[in-house]
C-alpha positions as a printed NumPy array, in Angstrom:
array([[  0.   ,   0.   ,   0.   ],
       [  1.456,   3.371,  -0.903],
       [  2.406,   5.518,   2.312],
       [  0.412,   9.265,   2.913],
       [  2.559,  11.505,   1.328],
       [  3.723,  14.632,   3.328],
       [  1.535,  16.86 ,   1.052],
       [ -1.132,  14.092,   1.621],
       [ -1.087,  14.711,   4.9  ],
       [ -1.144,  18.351,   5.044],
       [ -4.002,  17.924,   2.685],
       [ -6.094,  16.094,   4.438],
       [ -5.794,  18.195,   7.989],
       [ -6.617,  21.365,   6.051],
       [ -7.995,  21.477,   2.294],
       [ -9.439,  18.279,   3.128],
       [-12.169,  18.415,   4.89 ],
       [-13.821,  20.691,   2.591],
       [-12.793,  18.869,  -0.794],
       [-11.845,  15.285,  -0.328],
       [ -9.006,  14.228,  -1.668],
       [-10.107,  12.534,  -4.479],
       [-11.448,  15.433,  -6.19 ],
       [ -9.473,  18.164,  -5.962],
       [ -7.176,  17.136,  -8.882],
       [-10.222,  16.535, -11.082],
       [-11.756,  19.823,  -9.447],
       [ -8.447,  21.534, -10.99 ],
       [ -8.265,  19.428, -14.081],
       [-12.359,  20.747, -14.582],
       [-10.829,  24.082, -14.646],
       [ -7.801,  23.91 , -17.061],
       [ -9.617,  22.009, -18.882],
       [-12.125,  24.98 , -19.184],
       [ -9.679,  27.775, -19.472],
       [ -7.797,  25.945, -22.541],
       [-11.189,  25.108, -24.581],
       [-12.741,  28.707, -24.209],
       [ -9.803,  30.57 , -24.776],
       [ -7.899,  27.972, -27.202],
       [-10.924,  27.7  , -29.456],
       [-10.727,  31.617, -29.284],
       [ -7.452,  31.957, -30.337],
       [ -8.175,  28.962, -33.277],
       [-11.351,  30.725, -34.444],
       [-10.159,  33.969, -34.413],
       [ -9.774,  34.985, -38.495],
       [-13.348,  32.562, -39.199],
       [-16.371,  33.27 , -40.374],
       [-18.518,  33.847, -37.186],
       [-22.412,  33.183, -37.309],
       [-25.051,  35.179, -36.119],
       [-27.64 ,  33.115, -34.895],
       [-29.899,  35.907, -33.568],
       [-33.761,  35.324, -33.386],
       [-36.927,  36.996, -33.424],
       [-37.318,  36.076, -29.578],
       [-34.134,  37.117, -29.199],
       [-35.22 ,  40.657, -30.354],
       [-37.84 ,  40.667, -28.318],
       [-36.137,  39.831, -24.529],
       [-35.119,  43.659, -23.38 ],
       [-31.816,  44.011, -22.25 ],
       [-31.965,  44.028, -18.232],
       [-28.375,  45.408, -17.037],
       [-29.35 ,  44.441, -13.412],
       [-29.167,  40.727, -14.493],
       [-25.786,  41.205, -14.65 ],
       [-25.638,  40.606, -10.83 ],
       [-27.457,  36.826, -11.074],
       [-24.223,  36.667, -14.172],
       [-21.407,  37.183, -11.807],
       [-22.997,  35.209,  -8.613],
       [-23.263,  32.043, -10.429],
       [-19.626,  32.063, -10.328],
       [-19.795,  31.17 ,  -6.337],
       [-22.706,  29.425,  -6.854],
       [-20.458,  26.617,  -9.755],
       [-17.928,  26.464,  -6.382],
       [-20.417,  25.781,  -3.906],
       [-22.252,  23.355,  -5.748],
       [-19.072,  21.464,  -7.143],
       [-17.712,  21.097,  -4.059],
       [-21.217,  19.542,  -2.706],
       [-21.014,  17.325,  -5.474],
       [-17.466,  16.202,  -4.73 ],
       [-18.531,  15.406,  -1.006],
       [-21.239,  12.763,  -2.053],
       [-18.833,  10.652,  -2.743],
       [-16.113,   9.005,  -5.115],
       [-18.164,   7.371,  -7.336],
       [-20.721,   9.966,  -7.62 ],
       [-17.702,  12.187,  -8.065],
       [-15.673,  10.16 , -10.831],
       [-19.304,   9.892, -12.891],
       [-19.727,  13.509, -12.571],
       [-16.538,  15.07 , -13.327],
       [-16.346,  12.904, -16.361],
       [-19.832,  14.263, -17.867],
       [-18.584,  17.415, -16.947],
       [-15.21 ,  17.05 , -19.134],
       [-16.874,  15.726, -21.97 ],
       [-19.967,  17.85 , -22.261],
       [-16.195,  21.138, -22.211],
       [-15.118,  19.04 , -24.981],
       [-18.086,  18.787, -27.076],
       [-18.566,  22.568, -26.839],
       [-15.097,  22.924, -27.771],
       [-16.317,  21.14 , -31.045],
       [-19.275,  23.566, -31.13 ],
       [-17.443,  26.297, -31.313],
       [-14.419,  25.604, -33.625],
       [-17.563,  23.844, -36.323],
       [-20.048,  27.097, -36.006],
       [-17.844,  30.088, -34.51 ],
       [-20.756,  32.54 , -32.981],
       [-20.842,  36.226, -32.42 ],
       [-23.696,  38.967, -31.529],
       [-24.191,  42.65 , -31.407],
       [-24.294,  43.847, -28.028],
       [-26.109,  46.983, -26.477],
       [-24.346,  50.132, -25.545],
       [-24.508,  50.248, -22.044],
       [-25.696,  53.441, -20.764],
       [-24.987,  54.697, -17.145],
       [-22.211,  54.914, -14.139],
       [-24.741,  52.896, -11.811],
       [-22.878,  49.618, -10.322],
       [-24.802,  48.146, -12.766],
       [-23.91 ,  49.772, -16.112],
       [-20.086,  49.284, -14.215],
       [-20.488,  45.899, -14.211],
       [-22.177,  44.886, -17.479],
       [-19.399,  47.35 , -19.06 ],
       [-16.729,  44.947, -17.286],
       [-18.01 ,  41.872, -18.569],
       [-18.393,  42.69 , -22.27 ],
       [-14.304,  44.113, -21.618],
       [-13.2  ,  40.72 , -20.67 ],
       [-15.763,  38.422, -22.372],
       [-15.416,  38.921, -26.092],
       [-18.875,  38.047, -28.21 ],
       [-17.706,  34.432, -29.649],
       [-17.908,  30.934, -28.018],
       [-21.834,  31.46 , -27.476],
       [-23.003,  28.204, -28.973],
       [-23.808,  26.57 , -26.859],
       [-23.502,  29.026, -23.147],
       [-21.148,  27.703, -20.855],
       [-22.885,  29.607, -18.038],
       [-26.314,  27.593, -18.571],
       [-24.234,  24.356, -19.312],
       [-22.424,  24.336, -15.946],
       [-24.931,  25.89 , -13.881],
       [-27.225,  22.916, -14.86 ],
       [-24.992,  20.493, -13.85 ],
       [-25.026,  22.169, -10.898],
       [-28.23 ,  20.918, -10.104],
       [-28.418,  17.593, -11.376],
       [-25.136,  16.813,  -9.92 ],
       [-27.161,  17.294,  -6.629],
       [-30.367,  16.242,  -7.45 ],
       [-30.354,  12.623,  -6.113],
       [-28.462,  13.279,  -3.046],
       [-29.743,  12.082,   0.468],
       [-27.178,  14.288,   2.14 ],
       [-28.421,  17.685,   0.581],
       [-31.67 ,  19.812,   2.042],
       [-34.399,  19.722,  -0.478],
       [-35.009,  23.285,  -0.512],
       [-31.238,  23.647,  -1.549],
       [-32.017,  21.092,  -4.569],
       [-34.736,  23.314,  -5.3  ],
       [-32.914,  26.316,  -5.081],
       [-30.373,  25.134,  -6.809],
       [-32.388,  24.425,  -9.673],
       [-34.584,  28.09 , -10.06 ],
       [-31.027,  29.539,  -9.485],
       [-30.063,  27.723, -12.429],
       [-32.843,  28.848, -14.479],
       [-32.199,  32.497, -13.41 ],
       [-28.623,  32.152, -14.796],
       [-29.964,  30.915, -18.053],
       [-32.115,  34.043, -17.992],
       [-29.462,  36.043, -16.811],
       [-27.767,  34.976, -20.425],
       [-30.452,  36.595, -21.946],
       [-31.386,  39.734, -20.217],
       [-27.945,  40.594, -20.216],
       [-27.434,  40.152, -24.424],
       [-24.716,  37.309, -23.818],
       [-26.473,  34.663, -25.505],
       [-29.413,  33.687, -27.831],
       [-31.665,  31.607, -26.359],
       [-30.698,  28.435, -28.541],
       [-27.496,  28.588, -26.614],
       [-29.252,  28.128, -23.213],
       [-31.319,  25.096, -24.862],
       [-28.586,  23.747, -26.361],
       [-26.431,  23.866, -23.105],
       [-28.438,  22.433, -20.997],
       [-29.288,  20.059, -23.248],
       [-25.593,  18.596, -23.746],
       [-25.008,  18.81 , -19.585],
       [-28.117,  16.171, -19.158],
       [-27.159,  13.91 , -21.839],
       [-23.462,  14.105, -21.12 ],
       [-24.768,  13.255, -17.609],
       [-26.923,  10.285, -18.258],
       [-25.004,   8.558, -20.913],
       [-21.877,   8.695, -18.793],
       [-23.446,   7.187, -16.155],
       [-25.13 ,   4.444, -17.788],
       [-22.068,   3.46 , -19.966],
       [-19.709,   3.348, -17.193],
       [-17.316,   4.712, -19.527],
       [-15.768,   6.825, -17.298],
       [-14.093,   3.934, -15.111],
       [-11.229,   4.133, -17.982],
       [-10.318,   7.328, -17.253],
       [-10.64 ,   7.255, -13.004],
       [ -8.512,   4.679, -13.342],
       [ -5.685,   6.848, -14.581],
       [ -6.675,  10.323, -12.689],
       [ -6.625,   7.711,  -9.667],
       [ -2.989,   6.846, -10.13 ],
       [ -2.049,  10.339, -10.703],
       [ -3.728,  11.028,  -6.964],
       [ -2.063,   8.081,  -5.218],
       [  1.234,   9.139,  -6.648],
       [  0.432,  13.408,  -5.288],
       [ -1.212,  12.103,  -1.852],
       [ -0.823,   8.821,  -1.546],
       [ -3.115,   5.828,   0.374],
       [ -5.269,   7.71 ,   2.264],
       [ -8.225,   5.913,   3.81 ],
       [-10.263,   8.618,   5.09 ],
       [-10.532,   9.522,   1.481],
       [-11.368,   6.403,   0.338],
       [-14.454,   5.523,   2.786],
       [-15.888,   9.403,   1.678]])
């Protein structure tokens, strides 16, 4: 049996008993993984033809700066939430972060086969607001829409929790209008067309169910499990989680 490493054990007294340690080097791997799709594709799109995809509902939702604030709070809400899901347990875990990592790479494929753009609204004002929205459309540049990251993760949010015995109900619930809020956060805000949202949620749920059905994912736990052992080492506590 392979000995606690000494980072092991400083893990597992501190980091550790928020995020077991089985996770957190998927929960890391979720990110780069993230980072280097939206801003690789980015980079790899960047001198294509970009689509509009722009519909008549689309003209018709009014642009809502305020939602801006339900836009930047999902961010805490994706670390709360992940970090829930990590804590039901390793096989929960393994299932979900795989589903997670696949339904990245599929919009990766999204947006390198039909690069998106839209025309944003001119964002009037110097309330926090009108600060805010200004800030996002700085750093978030009008591609990768198709499908929306934001609704994509923010459903798996909530059916990475939805079966839990652990979890409150009214949190499952919560979770889940909070979800839909983001998605109409998307829209209020001019980020995304609504296909995006449909689409996004769409992939997250099949991703989901397919992965755990299949069991496909054992393959690859096998190898981010190795990785672990070789970082931490044996550590039971994580192993009965």
């Amino acid at each position: 049996m392979t000995k606690e490493t000494r980072f092991g054990r400083w893990y597992r007294c501190s980091i550790g008993k928020i995020i077991p340690g089985y996770a957190i080097l998927t929960l890391i791997l979720c990110w780069m993984i993230n980072s280097l799709i939206y801003t690789g594709t980015q980079f790899l799109c960047a001198n294509s033809k970009h689509y509009d995809l722009t519909t008549s509902f689309d003209r018709k939702v009014p642009f809502v700066k305020e939602w801006v604030w339900v836009y930047i709070i999902c961010f805490g809400f994706w670390v709360i939430n992940y970090i829930l899901i990590a804590r039901e347990g390793k096989e929960h875990w393994n299932r979900f972060v795989i589903a997670e990592m696949t339904s990245k790479v599929i919009c990766g494929v999204f947006f390198v086969l039909i690069p998106t753009t839209n025309v944003r609204p001119e964002v009037i004002g110097n309330d926090i607001s009108s600060v805010l929205m200004r800030f996002i459309y700085w750093v978030d540049r009008p591609s990768n829409l198709f499908p929306s990251i934001h609704c994509l993760v923010s459903w798996m949010c909530f059916i990475g929790i939805y079966s839990s015995k652990k979890i409150p109900k009214w949190y499952k619930v919560f979770s889940c209008l909070f979800a839909i809020a983001v998605c109409a956060s998307t829209q209020f805000t001019k980020q995304h067309y609504i296909v995006d949202v449909f689409v996004g949620i769409a992939i997250a749920q099949i991703c989901y169910v397919l992965i755990g059905k299949t069991r496909l994912y054992y393959t690859m736990i096998n190898i981010f499990e190795r990785v672990n052992t070789l970082v931490l080492g044996k550590i039971d506590s994580y192993e009965s989680q």
